[in-house]
VEXNU-458706 format. One record per atom (N, C-alpha, C, O): x, y, z; residue in three letters. Coordinates in steps of 0.05 Angstrom, whole numbers, plus 5000, padded with zeros to 4 digits. Atoms other than C-alpha are relative to their C-alpha. Example, Ala and Ser with C-alpha at 12.3 -4.5 7.8 and 13.67 -1.06 7.14 Angstrom:
! VEXNU-458706
501849765000ala/524649105156ala/501850245000ala/503950245013ala/498449764999ser/527349795143ser/498550225014ser/499550445018ser/
***
This chain:
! VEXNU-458706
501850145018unk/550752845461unk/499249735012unk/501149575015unk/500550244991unk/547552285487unk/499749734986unk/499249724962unk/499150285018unk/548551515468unk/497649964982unk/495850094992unk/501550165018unk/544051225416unk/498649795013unk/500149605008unk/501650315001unk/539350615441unk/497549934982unk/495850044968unk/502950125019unk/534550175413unk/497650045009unk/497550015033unk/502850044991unk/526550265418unk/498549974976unk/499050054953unk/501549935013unk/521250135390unk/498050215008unk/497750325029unk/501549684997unk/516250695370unk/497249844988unk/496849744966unk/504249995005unk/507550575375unk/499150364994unk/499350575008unk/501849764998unk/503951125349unk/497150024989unk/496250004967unk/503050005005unk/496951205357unk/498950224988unk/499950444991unk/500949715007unk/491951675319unk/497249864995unk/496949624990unk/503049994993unk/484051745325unk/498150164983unk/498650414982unk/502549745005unk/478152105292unk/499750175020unk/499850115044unk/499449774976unk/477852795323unk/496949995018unk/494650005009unk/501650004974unk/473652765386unk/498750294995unk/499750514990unk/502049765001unk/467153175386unk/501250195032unk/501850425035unk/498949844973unk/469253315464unk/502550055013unk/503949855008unk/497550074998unk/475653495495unk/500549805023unk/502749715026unk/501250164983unk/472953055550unk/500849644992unk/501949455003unk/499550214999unk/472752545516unk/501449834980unk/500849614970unk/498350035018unk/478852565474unk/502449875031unk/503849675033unk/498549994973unk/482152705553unk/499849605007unk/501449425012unk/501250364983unk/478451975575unk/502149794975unk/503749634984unk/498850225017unk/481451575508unk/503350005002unk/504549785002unk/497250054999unk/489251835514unk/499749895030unk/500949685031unk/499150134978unk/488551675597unk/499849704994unk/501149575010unk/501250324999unk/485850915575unk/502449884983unk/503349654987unk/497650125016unk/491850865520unk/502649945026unk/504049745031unk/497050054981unk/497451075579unk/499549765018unk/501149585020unk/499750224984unk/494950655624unk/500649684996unk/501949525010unk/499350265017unk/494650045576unk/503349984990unk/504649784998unk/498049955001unk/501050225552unk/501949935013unk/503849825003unk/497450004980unk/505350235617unk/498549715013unk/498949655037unk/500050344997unk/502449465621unk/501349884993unk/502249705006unk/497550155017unk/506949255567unk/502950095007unk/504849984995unk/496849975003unk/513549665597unk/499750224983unk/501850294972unk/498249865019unk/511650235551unk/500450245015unk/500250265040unk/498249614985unk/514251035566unk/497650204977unk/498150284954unk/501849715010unk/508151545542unk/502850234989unk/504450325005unk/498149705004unk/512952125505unk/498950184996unk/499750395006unk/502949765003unk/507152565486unk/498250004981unk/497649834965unk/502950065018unk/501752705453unk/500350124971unk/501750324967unk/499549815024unk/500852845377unk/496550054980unk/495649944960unk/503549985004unk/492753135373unk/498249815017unk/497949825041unk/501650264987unk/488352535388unk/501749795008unk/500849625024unk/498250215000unk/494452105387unk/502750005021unk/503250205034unk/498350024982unk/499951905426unk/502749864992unk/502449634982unk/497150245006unk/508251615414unk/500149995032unk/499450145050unk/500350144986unk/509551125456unk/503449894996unk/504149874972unk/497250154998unk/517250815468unk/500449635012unk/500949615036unk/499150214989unk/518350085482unk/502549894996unk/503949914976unk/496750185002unk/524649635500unk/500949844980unk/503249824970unk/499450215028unk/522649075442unk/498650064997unk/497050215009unk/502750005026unk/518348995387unk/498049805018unk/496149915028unk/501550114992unk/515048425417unk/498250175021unk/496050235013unk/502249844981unk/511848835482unk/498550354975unk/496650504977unk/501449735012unk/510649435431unk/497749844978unk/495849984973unk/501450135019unk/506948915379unk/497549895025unk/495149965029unk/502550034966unk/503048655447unk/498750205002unk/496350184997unk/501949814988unk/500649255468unk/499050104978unk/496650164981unk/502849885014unk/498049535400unk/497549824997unk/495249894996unk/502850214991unk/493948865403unk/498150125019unk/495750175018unk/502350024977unk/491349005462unk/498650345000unk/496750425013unk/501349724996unk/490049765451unk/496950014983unk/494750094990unk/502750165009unk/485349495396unk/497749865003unk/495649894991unk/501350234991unk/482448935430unk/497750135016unk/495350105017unk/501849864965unk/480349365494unk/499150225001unk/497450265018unk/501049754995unk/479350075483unk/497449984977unk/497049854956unk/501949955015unk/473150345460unk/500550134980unk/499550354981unk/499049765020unk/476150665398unk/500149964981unk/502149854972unk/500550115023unk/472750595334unk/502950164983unk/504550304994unk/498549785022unk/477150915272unk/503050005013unk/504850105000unk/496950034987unk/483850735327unk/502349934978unk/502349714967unk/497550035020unk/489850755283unk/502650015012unk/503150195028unk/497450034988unk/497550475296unk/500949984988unk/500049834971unk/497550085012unk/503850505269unk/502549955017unk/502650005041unk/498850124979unk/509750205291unk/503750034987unk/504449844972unk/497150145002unk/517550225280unk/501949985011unk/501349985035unk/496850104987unk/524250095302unk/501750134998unk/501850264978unk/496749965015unk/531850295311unk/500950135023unk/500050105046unk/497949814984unk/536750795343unk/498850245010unk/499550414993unk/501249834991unk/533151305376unk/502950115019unk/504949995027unk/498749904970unk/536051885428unk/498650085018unk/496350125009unk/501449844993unk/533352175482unk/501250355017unk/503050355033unk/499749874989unk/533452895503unk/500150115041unk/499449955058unk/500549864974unk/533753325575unk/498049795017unk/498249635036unk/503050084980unk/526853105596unk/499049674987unk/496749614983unk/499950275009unk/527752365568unk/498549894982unk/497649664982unk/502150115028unk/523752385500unk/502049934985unk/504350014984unk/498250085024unk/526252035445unk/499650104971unk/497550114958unk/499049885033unk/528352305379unk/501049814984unk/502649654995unk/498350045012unk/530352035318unk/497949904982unk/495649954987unk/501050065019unk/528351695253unk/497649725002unk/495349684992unk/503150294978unk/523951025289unk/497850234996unk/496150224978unk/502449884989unk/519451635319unk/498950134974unk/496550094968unk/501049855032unk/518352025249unk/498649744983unk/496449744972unk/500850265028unk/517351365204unk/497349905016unk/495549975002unk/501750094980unk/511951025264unk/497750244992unk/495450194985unk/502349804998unk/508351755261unk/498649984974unk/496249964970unk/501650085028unk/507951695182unk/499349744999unk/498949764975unk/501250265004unk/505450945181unk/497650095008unk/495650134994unk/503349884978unk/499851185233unk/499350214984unk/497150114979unk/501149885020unk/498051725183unk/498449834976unk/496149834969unk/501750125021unk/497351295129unk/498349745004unk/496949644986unk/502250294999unk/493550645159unk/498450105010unk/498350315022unk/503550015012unk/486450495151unk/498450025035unk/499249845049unk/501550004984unk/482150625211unk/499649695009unk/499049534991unk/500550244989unk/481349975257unk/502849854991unk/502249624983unk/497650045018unk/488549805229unk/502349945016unk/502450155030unk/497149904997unk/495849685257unk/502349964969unk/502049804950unk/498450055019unk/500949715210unk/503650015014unk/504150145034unk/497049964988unk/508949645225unk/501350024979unk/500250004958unk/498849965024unk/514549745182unk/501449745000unk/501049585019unk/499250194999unk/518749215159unk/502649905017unk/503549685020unk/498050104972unk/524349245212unk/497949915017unk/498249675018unk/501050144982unk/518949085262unk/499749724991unk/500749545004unk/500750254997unk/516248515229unk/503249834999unk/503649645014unk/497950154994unk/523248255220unk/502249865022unk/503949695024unk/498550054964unk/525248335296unk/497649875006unk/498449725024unk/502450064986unk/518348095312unk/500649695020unk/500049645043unk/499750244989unk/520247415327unk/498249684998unk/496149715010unk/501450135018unk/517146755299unk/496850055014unk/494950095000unk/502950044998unk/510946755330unk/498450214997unk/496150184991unk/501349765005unk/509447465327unk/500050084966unk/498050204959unk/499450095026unk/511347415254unk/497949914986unk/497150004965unk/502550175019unk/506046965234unk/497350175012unk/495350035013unk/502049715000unk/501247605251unk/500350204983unk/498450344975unk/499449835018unk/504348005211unk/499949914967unk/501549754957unk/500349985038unk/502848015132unk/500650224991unk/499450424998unk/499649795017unk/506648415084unk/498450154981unk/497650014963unk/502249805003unk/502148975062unk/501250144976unk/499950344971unk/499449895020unk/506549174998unk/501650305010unk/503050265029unk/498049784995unk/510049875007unk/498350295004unk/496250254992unk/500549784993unk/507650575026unk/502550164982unk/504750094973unk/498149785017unk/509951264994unk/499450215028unk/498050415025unk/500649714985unk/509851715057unk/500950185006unk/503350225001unk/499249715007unk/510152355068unk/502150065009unk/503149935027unk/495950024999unk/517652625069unk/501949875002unk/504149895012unk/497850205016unk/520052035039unk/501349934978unk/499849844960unk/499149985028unk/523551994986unk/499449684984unk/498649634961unk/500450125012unk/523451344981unk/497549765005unk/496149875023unk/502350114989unk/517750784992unk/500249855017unk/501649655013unk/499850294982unk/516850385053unk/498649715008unk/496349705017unk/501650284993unk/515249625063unk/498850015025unk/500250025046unk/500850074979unk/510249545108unk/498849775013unk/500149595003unk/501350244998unk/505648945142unk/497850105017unk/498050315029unk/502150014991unk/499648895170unk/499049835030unk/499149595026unk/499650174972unk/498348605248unk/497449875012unk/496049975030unk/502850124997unk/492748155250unk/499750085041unk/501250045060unk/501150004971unk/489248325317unk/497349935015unk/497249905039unk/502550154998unk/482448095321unk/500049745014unk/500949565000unk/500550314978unk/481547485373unk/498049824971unk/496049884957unk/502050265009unk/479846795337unk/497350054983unk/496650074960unk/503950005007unk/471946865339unk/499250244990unk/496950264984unk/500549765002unk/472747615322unk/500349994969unk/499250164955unk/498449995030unk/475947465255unk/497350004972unk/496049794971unk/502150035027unk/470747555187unk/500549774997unk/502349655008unk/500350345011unk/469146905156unk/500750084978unk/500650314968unk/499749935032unk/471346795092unk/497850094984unk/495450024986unk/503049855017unk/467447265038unk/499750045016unk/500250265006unk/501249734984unk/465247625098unk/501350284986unk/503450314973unk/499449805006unk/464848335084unk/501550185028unk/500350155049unk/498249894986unk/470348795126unk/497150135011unk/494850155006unk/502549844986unk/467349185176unk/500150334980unk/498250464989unk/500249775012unk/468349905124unk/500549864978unk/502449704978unk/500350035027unk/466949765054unk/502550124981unk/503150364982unk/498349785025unk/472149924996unk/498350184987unk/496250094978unk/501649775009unk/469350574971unk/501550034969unk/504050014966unk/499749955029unk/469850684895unk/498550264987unk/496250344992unk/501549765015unk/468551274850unk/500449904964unk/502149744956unk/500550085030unk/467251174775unk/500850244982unk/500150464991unk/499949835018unk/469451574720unk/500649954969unk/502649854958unk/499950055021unk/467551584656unk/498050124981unk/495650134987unk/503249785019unk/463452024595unk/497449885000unk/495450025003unk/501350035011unk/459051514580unk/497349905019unk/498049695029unk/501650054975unk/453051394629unk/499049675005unk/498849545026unk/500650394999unk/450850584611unk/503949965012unk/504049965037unk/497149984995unk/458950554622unk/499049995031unk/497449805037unk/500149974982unk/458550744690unk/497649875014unk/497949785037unk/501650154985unk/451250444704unk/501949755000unk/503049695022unk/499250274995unk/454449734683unk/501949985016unk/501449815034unk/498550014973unk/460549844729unk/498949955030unk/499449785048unk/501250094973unk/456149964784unk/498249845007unk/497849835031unk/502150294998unk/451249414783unk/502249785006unk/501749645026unk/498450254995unk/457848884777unk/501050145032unk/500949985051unk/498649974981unk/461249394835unk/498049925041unk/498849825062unk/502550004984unk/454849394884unk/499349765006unk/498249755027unk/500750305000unk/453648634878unk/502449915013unk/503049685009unk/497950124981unk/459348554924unk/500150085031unk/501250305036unk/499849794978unk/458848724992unk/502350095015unk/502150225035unk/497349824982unk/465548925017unk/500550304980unk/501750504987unk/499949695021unk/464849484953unk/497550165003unk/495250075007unk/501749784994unk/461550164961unk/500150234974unk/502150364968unk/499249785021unk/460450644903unk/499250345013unk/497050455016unk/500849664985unk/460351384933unk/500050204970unk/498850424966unk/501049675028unk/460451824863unk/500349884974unk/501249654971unk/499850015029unk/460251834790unk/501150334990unk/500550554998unk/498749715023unk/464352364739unk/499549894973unk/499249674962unk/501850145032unk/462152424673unk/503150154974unk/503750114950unk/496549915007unk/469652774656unk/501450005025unk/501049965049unk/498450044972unk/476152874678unk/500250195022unk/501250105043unk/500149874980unk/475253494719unk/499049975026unk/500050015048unk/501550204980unk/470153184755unk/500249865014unk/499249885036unk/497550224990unk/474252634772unk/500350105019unk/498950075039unk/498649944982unk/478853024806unk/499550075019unk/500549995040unk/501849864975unk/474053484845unk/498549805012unk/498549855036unk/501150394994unk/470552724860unk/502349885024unk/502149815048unk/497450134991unk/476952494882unk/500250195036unk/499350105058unk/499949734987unk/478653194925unk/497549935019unk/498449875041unk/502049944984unk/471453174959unk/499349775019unk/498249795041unk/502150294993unk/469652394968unk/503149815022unk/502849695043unk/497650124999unk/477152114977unk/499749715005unk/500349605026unk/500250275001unk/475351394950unk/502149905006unk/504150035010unk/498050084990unk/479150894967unk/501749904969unk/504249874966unk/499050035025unk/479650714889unk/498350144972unk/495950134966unk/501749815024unk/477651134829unk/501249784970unk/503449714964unk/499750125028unk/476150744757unk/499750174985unk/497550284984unk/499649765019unk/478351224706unk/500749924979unk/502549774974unk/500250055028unk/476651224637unk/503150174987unk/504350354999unk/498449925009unk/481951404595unk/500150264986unk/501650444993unk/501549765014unk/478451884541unk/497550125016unk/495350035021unk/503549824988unk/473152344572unk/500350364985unk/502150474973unk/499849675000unk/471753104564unk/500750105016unk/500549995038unk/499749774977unk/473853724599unk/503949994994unk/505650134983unk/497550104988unk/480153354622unk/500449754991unk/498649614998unk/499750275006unk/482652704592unk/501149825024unk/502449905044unk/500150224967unk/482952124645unk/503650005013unk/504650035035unk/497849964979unk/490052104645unk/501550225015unk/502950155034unk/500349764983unk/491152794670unk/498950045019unk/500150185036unk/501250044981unk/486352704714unk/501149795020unk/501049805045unk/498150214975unk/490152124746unk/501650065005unk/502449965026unk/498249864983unk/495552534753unk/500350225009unk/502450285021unk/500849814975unk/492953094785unk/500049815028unk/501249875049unk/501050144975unk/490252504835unk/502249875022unk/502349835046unk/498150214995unk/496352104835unk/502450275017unk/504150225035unk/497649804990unk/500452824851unk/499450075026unk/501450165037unk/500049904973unk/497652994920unk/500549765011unk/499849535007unk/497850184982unk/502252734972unk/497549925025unk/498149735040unk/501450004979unk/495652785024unk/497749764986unk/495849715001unk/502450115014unk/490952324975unk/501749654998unk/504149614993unk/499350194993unk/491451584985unk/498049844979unk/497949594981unk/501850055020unk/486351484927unk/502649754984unk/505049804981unk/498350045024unk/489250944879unk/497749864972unk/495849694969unk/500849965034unk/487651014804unk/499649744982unk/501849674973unk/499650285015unk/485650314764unk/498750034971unk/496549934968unk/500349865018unk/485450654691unk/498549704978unk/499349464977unk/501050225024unk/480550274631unk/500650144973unk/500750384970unk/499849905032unk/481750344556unk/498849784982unk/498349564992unk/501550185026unk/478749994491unk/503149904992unk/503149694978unk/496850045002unk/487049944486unk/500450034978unk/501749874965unk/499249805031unk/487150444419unk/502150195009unk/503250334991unk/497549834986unk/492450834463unk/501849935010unk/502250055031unk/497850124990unk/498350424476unk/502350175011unk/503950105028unk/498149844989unk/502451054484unk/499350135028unk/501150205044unk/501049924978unk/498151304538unk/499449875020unk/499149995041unk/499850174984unk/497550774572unk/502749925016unk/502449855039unk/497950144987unk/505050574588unk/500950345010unk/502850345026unk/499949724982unk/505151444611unk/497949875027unk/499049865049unk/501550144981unk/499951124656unk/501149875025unk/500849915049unk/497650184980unk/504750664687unk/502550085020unk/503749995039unk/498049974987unk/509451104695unk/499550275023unk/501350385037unk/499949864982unk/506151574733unk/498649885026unk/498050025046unk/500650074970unk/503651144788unk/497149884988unk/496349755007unk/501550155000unk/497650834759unk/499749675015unk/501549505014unk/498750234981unk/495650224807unk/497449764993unk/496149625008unk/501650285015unk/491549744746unk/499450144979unk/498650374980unk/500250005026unk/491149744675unk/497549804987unk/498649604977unk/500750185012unk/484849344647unk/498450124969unk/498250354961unk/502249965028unk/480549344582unk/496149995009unk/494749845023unk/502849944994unk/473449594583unk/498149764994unk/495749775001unk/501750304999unk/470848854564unk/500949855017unk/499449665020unk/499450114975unk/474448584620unk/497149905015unk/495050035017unk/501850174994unk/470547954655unk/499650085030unk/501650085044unk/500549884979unk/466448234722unk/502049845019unk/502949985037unk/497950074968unk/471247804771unk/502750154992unk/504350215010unk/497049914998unk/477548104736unk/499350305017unk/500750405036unk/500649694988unk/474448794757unk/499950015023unk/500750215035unk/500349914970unk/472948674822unk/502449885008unk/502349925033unk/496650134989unk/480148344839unk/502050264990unk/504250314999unk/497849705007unk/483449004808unk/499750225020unk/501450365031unk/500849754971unk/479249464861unk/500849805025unk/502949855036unk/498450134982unk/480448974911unk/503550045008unk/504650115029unk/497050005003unk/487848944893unk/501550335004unk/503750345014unk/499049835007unk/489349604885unk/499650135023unk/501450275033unk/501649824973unk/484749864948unk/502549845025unk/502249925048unk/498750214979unk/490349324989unk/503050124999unk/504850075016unk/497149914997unk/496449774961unk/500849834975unk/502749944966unk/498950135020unk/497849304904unk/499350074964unk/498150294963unk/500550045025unk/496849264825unk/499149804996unk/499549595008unk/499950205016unk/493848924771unk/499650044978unk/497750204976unk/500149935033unk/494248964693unk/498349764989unk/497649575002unk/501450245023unk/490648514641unk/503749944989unk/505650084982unk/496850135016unk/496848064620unk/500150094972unk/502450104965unk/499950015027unk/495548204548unk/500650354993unk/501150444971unk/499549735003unk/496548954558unk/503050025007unk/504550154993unk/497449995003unk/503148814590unk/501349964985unk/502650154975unk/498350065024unk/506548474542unk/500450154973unk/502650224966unk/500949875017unk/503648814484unk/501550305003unk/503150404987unk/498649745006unk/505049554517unk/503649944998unk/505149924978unk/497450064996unk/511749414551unk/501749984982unk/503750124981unk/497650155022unk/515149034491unk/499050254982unk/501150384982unk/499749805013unk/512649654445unk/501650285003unk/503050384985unk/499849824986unk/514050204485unk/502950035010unk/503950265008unk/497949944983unk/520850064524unk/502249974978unk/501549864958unk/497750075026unk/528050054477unk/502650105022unk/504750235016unk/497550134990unk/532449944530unk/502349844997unk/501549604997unk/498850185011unk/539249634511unk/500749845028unk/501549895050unk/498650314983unk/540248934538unk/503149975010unk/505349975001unk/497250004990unk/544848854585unk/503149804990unk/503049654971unk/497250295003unk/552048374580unk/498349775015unk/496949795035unk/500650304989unk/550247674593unk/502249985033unk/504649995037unk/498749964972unk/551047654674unk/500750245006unk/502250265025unk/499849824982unk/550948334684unk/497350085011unk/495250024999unk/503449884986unk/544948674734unk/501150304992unk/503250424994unk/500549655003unk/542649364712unk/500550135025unk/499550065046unk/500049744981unk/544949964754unk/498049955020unk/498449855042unk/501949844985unk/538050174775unk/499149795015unk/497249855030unk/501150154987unk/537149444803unk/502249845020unk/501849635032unk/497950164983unk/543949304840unk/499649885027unk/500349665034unk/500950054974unk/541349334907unk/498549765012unk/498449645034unk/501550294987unk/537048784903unk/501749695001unk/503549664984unk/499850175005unk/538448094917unk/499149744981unk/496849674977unk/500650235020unk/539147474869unk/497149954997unk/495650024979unk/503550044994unk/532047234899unk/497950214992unk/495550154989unk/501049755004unk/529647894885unk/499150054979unk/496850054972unk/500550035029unk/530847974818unk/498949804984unk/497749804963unk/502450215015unk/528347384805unk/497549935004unk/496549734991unk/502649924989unk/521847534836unk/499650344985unk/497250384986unk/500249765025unk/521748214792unk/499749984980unk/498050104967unk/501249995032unk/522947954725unk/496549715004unk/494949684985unk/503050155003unk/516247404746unk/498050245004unk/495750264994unk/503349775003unk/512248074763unk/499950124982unk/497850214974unk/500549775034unk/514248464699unk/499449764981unk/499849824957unk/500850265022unk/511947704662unk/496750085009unk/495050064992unk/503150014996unk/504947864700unk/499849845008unk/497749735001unk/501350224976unk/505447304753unk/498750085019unk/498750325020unk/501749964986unk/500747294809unk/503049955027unk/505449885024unk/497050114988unk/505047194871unk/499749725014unk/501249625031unk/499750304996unk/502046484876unk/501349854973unk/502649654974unk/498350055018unk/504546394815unk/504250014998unk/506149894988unk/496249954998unk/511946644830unk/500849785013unk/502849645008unk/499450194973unk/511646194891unk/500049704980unk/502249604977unk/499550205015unk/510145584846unk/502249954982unk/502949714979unk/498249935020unk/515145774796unk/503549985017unk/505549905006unk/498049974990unk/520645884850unk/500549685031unk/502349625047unk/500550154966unk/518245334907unk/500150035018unk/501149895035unk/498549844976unk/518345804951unk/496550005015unk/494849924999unk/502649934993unk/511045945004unk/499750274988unk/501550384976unk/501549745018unk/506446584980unk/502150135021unk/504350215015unk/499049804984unk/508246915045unk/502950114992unk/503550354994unk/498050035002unk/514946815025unk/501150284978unk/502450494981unk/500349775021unk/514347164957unk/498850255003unk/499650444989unk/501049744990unk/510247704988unk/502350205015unk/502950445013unk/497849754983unk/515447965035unk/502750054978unk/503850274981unk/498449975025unk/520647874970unk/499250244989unk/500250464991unk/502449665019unk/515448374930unk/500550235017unk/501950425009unk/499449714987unk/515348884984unk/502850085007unk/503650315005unk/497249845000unk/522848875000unk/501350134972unk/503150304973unk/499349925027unk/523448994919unk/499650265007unk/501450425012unk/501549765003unk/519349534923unk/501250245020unk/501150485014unk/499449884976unk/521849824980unk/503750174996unk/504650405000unk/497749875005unk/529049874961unk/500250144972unk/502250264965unk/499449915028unk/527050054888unk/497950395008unk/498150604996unk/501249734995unk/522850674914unk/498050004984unk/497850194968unk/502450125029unk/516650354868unk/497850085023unk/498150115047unk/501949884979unk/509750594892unk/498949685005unk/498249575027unk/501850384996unk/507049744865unk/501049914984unk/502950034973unk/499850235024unk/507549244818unk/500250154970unk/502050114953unk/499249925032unk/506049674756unk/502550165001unk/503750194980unk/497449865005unk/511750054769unk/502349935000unk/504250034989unk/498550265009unk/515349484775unk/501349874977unk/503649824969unk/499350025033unk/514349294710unk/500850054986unk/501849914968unk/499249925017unk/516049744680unk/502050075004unk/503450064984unk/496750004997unk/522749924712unk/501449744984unk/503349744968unk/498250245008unk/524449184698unk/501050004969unk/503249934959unk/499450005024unk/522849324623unk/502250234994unk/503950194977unk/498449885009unk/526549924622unk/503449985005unk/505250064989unk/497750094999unk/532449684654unk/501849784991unk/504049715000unk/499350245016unk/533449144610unk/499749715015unk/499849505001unk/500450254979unk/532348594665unk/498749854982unk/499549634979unk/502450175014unk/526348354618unk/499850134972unk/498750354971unk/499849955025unk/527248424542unk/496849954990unk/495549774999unk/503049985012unk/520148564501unk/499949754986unk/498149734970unk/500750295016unk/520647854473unk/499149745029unk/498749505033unk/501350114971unk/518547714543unk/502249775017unk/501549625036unk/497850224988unk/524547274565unk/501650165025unk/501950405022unk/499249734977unk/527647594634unk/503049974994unk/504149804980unk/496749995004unk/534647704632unk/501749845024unk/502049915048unk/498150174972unk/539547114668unk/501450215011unk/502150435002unk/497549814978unk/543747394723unk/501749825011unk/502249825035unk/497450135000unk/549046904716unk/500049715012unk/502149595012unk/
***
């Protein structure tokens, strides 16, 4: 059995090449870039390629530069770390190369993403490239992983602020009533980093919407025909291959349906008079991997809804042992409905700071975001419905 060492693991993936020509030309331009930084080609997986390096730093280098230099719109990387082996013919195996392949599945075209062992080996200066990106649910994981994001764009390359990304957030609408859905899209369209690709006028619709278009965020009415909305979000929310996330509206006459909402992965809760900037900061938010509720829905459902008994003074709930002090106390500010400039003020801690807090929560709690957050905290007694969080000694 051969020893265990450390590598890191790049894995690239591509829109499928009209030619095999000139799928052939893009993996020779990756190897060669590749074995600039020290890395080891292990093979190919379709359009894509794993890649082995010695450290994170030359493996964080070279997805820069695979970005930077190849002609390769839609280029997608993932990246992680650890104990690898290698077999006979000197490929490496192990859990790095599996986790790296699912990141590169799930990031965004033009994208790197790493997991959060890289950015933690990264090393300070590579570090301050990396932004925590909230948590991933991928595929044959049980539980969710923290990831970050690897700024790569040179200086002068970078959007200006309010610039619009180079691919638009794509949105789909759903909802019975048709002014409903015009007024959504007049506020959604008046933005240019937002794209509206469909309308459903129920929930079946939705889904087959969802299924055909694969927005990047679907606004789903609550009540519709056919199919009621929240059924429909969990049809959407149940495929493991759909990356859609769900930011559900109500008149808030369904308080019970709403905190089922939450708990099936819904990723924003607002009210249908909701003020046009809260709306577009919820698709925003939600299209980024994150949540956002109307505060007045939290409190309101939460404290109705949950009847969790309160723990002993100084004890931590079970289902939240794992986390650290800092942790928990960055959990009960997100089940209060802080922002995480808000936590940061509250704790004196930087955002960044609170950001990588949030996703390690998440990460060890197996949470898909924030609303699910929430509502663990309320059910585990951490945060009593009189809104006060529970000391931890």
């Amino acid at each position: 059995m051969p020893a265990p060492s450390f590598a890191a693991i790049l894995v690239t993936g591509a829109p499928l090449f009209a030619q095999p020509a000139a799928r052939d030309a893009h993996l020779a331009a990756v190897a060669d870039l590749v074995r600039m930084y020290d890395g080891a080609p292990q093979r190919r997986t379709g359009d894509g390629v794993v890649v082995a390096f010695g450290s994170v730093g030359a493996a964080l280098r070279c997805a820069i530069a695979l970005q930077r230099e190849l002609d390769a719109p839609g280029l997608r990387i993932g990246l992680d770390a650890g104990e690898v082996t290698a077999d006979d013919t000197g490929e490496f195996h192990g859990r790095p190369v599996l986790v790296a392949e699912r990141i590169c599945g799930s990031t965004p075209d033009d994208e790197i993403l790493a997991s959060e062992v890289v950015r933690l080996l990264a090393g300070e200066e590579l570090q301050a490239e990396l932004t925590p990106s909230g948590a991933l649910r991928l595929p044959g994981e049980r539980e969710m992983t923290a990831v970050a994001r690897l700024r790569w764009q040179s200086p002068g390359d970078e959007p200006e602020p309010g610039a619009a990304p180079g691919r638009p957030i794509t949105v789909a609408i759903a909802d019975d009533q048709q002014l409903v859905r015009a007024g959504f899209r007049v506020i959604l369209e008046s933005e240019p980093d937002l794209a509206v690709i469909g309308e459903a006028g129920d929930g079946r619709a939705a889904v087959d919407l969802v299924a055909r278009r694969r927005p990047d965020v679907i606004l789903m009415d609550l009540r519709m025909p056919e199919l009621d909305g929240l059924s429909a979000a969990e049809r959407v929310l149940a495929d493991p291959e759909c990356r859609t996330a769900v930011v559900m509206l109500t008149t808030f006459d369904t308080s019970e349906h709403v905190y089922r909402a939450l708990r099936i992965g819904a990723s924003g809760f607002l009210l249908k008079d909701t003020p046009a900037d809260r709306l577009l900061d919820a698709v925003r938010v939600a299209a980024a991997g994150d949540a956002l509720i109307a505060p007045s829905i939290t409190r309101r459902l939460i404290g109705e809804f949950t009847r969790a008994a309160r723990p002993a003074p100084g004890d931590v709930p079970a289902a939240l042992r794992e986390l650290t002090s800092r942790e928990l106390d960055v959990l009960g500010f997100v089940a209060r409905g802080l922002s995480n400039a808000e936590i940061a003020e509250q704790l004196i801690l930087g955002e960044s700071t609170v950001k990588t807090h949030v996703a390690r929560m998440l990460g060890k709690l197996g949470l898909r975001d924030r609303v699910q957050a929430v509502v663990l905290a309320y059910e585990s007694g951490l945060v009593i419905p009189d809104g006060d969080a529970h000391p931890q000694g």
